[in-house]
N, CA, C and O atoms as a Tinker XYZ file with bonds, in Angstrom:
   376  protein
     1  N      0.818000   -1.197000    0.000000    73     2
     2  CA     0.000000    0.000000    0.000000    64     1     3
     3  C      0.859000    1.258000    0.000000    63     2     4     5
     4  O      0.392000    2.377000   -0.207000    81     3
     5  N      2.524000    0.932000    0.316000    73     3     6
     6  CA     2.748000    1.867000    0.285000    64     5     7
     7  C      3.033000    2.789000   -0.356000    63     6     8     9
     8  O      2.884000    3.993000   -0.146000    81     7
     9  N      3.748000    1.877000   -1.725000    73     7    10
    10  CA     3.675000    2.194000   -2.955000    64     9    11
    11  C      2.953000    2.786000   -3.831000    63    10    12    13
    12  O      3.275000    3.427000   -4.832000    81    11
    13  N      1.619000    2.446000   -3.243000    73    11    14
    14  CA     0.675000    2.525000   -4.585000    64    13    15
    15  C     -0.041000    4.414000   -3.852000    63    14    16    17
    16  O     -0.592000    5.308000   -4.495000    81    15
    17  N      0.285000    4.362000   -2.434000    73    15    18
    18  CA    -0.420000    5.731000   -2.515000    64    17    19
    19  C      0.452000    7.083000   -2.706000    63    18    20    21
    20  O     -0.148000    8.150000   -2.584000    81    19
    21  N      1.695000    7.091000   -2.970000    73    19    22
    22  CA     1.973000    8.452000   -4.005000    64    21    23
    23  C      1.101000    8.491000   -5.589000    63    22    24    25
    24  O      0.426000    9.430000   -6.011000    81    23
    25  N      1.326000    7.370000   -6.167000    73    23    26
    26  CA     0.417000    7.118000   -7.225000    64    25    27
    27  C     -0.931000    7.969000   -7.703000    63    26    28    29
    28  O     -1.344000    8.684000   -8.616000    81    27
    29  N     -1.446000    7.183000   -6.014000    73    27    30
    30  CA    -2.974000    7.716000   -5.920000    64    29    31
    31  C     -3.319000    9.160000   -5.765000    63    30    32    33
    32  O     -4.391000    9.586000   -6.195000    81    31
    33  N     -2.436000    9.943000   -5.154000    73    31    34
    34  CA    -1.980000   10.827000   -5.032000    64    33    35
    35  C     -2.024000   11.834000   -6.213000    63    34    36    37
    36  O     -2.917000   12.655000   -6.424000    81    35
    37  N     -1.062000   11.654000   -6.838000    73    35    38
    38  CA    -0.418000   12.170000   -8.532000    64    37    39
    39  C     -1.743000   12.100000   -9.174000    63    38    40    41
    40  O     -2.388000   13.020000   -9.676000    81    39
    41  N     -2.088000   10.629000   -9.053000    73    39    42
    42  CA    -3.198000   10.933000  -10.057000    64    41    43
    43  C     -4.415000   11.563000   -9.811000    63    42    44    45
    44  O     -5.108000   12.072000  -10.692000    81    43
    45  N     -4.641000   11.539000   -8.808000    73    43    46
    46  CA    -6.094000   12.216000   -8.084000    64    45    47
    47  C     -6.066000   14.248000   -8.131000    63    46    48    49
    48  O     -7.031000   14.996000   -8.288000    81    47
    49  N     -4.584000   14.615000   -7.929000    73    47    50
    50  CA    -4.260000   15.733000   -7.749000    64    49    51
    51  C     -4.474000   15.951000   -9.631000    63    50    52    53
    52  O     -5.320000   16.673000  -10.158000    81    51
    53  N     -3.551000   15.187000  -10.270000    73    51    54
    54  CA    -3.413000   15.368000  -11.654000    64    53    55
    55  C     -5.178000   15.402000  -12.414000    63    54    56    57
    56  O     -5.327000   15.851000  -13.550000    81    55
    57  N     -6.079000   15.003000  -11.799000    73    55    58
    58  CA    -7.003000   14.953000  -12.710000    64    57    59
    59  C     -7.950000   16.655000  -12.008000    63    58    60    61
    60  O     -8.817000   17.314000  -12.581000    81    59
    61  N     -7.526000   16.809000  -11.087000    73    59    62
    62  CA    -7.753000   18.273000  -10.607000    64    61    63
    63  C     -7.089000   19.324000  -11.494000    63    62    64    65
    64  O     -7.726000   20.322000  -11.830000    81    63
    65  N     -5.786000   19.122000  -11.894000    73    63    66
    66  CA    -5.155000   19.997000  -12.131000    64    65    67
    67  C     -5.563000   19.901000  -13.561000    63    66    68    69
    68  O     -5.467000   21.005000  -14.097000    81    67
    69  N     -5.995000   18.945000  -14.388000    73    67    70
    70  CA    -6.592000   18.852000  -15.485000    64    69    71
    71  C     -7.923000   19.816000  -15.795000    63    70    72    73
    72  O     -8.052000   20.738000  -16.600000    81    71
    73  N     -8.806000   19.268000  -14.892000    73    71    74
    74  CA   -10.112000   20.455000  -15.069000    64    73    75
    75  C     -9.936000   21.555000  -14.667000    63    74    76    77
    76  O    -10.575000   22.508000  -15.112000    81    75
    77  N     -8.935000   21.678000  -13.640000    73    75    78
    78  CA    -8.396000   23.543000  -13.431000    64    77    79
    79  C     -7.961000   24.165000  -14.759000    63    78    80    81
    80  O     -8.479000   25.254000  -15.003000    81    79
    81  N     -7.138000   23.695000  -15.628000    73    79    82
    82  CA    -6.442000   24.045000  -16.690000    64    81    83
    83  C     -7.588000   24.407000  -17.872000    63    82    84    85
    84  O     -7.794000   25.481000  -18.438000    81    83
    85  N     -8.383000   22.855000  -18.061000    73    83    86
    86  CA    -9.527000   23.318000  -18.996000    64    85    87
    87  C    -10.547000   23.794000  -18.602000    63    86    88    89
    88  O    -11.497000   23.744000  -19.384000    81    87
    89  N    -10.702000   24.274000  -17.594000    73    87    90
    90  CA   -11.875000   25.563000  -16.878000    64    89    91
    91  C    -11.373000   26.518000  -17.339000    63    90    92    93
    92  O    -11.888000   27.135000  -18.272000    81    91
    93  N    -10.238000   26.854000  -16.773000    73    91    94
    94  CA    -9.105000   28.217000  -17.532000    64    93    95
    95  C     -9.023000   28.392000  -18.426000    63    94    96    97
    96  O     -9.078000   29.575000  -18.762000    81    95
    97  N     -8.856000   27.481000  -19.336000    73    95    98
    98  CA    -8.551000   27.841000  -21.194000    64    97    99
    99  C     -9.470000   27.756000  -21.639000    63    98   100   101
   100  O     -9.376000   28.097000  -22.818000    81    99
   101  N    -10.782000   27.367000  -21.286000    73    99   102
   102  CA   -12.402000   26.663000  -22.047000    64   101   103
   103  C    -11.917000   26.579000  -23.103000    63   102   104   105
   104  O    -11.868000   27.483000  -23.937000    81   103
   105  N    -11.423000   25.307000  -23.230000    73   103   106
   106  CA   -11.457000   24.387000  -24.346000    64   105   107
   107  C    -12.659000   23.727000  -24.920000    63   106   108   109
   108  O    -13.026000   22.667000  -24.412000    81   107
   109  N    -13.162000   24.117000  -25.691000    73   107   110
   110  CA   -14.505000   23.699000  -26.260000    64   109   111
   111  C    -14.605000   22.079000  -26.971000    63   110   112   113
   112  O    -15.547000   21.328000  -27.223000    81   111
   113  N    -12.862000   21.979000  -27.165000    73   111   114
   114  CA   -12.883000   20.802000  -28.252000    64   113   115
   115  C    -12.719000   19.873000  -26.973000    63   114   116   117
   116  O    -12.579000   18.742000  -27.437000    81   115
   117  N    -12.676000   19.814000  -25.780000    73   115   118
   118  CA   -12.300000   18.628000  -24.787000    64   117   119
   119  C    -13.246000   18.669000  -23.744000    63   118   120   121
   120  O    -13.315000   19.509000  -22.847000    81   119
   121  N    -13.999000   17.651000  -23.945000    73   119   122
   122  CA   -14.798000   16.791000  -23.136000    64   121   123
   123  C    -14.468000   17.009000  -21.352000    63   122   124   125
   124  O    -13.447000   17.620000  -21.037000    81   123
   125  N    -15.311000   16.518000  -20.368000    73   123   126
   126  CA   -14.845000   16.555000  -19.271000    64   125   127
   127  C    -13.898000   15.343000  -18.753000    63   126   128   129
   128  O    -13.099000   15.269000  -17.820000    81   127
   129  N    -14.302000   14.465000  -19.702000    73   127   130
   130  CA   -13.380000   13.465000  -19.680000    64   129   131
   131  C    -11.923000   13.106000  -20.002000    63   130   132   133
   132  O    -11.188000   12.365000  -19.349000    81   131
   133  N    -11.623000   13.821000  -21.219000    73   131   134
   134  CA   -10.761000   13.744000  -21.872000    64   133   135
   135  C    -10.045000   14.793000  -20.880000    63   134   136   137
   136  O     -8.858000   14.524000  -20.696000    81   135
   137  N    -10.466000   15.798000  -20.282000    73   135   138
   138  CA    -9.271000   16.163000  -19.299000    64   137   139
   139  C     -9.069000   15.304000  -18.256000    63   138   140   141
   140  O     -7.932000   14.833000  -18.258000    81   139
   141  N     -9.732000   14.959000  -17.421000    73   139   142
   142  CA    -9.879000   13.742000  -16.525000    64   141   143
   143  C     -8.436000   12.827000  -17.089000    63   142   144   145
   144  O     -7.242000   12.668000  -16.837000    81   143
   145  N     -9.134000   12.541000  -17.689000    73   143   146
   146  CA    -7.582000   10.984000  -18.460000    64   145   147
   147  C     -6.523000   11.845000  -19.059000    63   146   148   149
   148  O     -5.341000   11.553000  -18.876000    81   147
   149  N     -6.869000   12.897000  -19.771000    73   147   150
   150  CA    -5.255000   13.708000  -19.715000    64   149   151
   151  C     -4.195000   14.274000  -18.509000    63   150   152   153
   152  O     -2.965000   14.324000  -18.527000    81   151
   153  N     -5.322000   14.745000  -17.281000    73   151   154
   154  CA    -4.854000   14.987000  -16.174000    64   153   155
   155  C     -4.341000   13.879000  -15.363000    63   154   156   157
   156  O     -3.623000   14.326000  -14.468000    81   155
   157  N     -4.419000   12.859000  -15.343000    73   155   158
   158  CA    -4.358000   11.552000  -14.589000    64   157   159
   159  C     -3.218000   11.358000  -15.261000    63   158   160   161
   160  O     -2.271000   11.163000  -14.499000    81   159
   161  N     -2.952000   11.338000  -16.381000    73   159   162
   162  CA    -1.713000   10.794000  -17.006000    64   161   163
   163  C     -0.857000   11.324000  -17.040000    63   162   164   165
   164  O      0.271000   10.835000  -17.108000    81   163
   165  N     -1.220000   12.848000  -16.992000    73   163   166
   166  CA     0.397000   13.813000  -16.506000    64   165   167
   167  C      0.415000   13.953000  -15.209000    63   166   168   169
   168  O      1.466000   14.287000  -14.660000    81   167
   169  N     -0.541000   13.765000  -14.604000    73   167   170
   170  CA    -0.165000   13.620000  -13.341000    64   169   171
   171  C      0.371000   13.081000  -12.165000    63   170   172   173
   172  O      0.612000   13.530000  -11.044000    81   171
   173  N      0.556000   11.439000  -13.010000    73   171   174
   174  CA     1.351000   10.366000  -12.303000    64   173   175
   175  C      2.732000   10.703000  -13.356000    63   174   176   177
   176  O      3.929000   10.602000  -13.090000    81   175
   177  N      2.216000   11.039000  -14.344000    73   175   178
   178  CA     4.218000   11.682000  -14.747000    64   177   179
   179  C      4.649000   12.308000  -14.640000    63   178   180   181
   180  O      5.852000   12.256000  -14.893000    81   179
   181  N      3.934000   13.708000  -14.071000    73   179   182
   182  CA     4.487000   14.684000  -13.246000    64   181   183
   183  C      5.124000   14.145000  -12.350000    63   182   184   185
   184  O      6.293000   13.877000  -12.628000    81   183
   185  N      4.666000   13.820000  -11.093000    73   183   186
   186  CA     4.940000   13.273000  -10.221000    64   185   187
   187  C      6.106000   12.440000  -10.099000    63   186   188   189
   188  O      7.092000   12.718000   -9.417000    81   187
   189  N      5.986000   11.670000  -10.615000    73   187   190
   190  CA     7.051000   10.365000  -10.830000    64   189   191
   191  C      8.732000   11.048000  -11.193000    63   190   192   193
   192  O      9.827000   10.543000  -10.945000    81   191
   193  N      8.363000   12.506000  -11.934000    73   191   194
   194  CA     9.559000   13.255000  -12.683000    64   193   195
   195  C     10.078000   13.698000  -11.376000    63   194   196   197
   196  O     11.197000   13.633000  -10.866000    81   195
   197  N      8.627000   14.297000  -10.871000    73   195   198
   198  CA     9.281000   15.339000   -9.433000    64   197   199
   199  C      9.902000   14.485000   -8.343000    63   198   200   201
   200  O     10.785000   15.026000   -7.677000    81   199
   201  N      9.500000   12.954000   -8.000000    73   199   202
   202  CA     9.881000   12.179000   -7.364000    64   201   203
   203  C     11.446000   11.573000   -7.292000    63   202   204   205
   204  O     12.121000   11.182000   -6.340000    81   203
   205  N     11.785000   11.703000   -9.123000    73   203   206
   206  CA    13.092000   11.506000   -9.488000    64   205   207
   207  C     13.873000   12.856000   -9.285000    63   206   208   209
   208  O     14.994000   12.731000   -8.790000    81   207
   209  N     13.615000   13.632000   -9.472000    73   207   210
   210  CA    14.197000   15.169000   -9.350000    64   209   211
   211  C     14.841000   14.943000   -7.699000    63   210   212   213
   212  O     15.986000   15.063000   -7.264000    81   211
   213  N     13.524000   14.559000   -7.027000    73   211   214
   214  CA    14.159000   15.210000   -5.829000    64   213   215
   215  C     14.715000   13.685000   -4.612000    63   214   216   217
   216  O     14.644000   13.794000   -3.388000    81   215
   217  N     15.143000   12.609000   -5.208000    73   215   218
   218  CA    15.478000   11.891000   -5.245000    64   217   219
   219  C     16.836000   12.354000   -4.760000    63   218   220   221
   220  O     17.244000   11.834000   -3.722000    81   219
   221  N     17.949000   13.681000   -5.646000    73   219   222
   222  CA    19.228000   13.879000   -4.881000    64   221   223
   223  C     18.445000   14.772000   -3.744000    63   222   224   225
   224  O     17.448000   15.483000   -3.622000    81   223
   225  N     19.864000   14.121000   -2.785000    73   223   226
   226  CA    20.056000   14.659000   -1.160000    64   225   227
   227  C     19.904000   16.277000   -1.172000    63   226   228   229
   228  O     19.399000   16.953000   -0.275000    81   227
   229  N     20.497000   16.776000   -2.485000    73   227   230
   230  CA    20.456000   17.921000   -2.448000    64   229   231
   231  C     19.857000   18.591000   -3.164000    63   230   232   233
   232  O     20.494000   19.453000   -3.769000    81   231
   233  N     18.523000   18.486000   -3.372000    73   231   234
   234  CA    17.367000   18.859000   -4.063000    64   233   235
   235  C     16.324000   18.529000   -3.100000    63   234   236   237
   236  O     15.393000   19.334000   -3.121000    81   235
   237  N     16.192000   17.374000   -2.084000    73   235   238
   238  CA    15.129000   17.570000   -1.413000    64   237   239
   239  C     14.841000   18.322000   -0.477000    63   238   240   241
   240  O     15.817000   18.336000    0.273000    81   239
   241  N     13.840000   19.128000    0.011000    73   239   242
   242  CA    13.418000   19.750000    1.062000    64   241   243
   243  C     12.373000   19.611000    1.307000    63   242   244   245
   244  O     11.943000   18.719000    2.038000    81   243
   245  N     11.551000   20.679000    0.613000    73   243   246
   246  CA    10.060000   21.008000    1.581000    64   245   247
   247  C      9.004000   20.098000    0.614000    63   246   248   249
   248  O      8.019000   19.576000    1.136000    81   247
   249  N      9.310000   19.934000   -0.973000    73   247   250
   250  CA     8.812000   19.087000   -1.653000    64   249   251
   251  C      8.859000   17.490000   -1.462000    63   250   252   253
   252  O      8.623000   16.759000   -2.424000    81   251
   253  N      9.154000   17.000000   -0.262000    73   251   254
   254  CA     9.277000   15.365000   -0.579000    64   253   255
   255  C      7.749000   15.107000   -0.111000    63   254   256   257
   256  O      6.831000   15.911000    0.052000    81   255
   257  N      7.804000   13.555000    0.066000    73   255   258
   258  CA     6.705000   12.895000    0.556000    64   257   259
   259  C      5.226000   13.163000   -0.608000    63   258   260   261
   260  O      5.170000   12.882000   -1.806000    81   259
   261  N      4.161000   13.790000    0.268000    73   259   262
   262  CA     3.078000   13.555000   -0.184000    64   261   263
   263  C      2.713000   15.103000   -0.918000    63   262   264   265
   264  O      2.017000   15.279000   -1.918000    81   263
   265  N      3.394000   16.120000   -0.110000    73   263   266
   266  CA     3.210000   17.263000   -0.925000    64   265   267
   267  C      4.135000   17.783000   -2.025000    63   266   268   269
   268  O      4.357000   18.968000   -2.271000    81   267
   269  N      4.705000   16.579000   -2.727000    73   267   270
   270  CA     5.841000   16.411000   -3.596000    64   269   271
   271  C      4.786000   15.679000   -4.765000    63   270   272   273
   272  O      4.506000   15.956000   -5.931000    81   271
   273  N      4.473000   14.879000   -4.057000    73   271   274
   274  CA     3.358000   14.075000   -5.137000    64   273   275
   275  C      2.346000   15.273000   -5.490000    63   274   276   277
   276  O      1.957000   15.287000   -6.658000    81   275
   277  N      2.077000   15.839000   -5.009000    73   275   278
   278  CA     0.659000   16.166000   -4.914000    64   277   279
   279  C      0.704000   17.996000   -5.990000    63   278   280   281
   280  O     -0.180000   18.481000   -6.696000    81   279
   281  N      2.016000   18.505000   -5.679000    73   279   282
   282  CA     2.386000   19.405000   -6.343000    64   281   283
   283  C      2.795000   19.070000   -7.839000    63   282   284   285
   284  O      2.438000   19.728000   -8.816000    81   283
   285  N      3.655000   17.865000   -7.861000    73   283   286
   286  CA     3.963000   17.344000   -9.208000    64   285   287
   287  C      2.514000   16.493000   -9.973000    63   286   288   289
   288  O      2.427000   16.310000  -11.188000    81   287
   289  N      1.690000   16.147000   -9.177000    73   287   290
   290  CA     0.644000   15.656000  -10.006000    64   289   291
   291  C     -0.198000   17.338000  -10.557000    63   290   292   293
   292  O     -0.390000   17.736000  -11.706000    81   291
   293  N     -0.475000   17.874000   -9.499000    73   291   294
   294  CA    -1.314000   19.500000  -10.198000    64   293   295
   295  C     -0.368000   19.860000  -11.823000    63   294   296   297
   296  O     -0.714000   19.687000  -12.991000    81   295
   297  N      0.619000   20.286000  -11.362000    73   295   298
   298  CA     1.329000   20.482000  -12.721000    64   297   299
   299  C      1.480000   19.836000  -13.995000    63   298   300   301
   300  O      1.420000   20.312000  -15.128000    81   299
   301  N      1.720000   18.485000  -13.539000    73   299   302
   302  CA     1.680000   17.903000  -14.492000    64   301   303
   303  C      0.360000   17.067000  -15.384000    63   302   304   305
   304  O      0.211000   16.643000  -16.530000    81   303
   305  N     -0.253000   17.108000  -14.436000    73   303   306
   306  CA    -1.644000   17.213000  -15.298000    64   305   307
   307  C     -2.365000   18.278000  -15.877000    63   306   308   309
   308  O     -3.191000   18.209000  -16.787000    81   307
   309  N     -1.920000   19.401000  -15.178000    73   307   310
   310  CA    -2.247000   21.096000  -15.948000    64   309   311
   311  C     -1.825000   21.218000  -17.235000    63   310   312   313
   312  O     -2.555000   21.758000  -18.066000    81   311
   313  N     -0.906000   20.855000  -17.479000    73   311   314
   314  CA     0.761000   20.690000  -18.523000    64   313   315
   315  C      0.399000   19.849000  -19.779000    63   314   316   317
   316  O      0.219000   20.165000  -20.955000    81   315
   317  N      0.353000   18.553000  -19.050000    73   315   318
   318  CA    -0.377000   17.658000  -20.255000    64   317   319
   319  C     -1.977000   17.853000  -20.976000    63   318   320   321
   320  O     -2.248000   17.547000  -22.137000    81   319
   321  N     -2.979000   18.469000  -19.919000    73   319   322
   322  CA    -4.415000   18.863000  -20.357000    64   321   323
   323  C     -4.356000   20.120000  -21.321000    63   322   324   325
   324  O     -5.330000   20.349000  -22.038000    81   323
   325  N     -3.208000   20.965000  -21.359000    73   323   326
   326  CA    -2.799000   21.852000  -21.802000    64   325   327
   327  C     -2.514000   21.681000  -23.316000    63   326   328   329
   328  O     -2.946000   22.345000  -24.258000    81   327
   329  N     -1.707000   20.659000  -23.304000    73   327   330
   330  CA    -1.155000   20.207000  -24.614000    64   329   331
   331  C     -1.816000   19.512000  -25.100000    63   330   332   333
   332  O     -1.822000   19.778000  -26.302000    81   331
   333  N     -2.766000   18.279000  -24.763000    73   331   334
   334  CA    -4.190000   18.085000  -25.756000    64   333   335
   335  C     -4.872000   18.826000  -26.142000    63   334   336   337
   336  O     -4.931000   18.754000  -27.369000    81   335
   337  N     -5.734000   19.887000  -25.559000    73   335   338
   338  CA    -6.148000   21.012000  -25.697000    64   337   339
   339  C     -5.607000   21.917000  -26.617000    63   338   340   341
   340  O     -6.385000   22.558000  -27.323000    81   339
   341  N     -4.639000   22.041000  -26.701000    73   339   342
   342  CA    -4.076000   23.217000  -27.908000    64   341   343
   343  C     -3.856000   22.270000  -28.876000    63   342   344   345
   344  O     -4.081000   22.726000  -29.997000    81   343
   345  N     -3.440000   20.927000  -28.866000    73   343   346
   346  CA    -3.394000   20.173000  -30.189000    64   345   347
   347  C     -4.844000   19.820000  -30.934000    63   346   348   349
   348  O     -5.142000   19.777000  -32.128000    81   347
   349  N     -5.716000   19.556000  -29.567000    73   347   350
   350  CA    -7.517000   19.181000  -30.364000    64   349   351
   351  C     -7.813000   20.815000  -30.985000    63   350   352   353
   352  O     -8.436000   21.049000  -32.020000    81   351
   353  N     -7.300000   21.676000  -30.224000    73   351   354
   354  CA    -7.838000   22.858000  -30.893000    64   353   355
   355  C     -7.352000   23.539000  -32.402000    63   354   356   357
   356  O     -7.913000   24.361000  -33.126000    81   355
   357  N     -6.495000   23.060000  -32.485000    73   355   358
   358  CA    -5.523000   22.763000  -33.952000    64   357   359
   359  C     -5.929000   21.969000  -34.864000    63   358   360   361
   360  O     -5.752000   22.215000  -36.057000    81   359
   361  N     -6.530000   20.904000  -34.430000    73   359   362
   362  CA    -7.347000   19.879000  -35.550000    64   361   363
   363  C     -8.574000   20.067000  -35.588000    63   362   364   365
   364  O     -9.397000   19.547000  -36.342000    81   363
   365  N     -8.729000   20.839000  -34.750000    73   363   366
   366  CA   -10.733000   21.421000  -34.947000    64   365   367
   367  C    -10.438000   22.469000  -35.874000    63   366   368   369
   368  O    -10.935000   22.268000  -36.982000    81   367
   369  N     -9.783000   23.522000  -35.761000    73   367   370
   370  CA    -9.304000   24.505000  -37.050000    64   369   371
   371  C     -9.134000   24.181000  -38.019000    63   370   372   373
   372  O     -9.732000   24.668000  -38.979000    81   371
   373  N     -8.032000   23.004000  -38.144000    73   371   374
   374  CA    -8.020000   22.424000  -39.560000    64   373   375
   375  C     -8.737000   22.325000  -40.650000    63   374   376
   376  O     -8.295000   21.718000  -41.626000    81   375
């Protein structure tokens, strides 16, 4: 269990940080879903990045643990919902 709850974490934060992003940009071309699963997916790879980042001794501080997860899942599901979003909005123009 212990494993699996940064995970849960990343991704739960990441699918927040997904509908924050496409609330913000009203993306017309993306579903509530499609941020959902875009946010979830950058958000456990956010995470996982920020987890490796701060992995050296001398990079960790105030970011480890759960508010490490939880900061790297917001972003990185913001990040990735971001970049579907401007790419669906590019092929809806098309």
């Amino acid at each position: 269990m212990e494993a699996l709850l940064p995970i849960i974490i990343q991704a739960v934060t990441g699918a927040i940080g997904g509908l924050g992003v496409g609330a913000a940009l009203k993306q017309a071309a993306m579903s509530a879903v499609l941020k959902v699963v875009s946010g979830v997916v950058g958000g456990v790879a956010g995470g996982q990045i920020l987890t490796n980042v701060l992995s050296d001794p001398n990079v960790a501080g105030a970011l480890s643990g759960a508010l490490g997860d939880a900061v790297g899942g917001v972003v990185g599901g913001g990040v990735v919902t971001a970049i579907v979003g401007a790419v669906m909005g590019a092929m809806k123009k098309a």
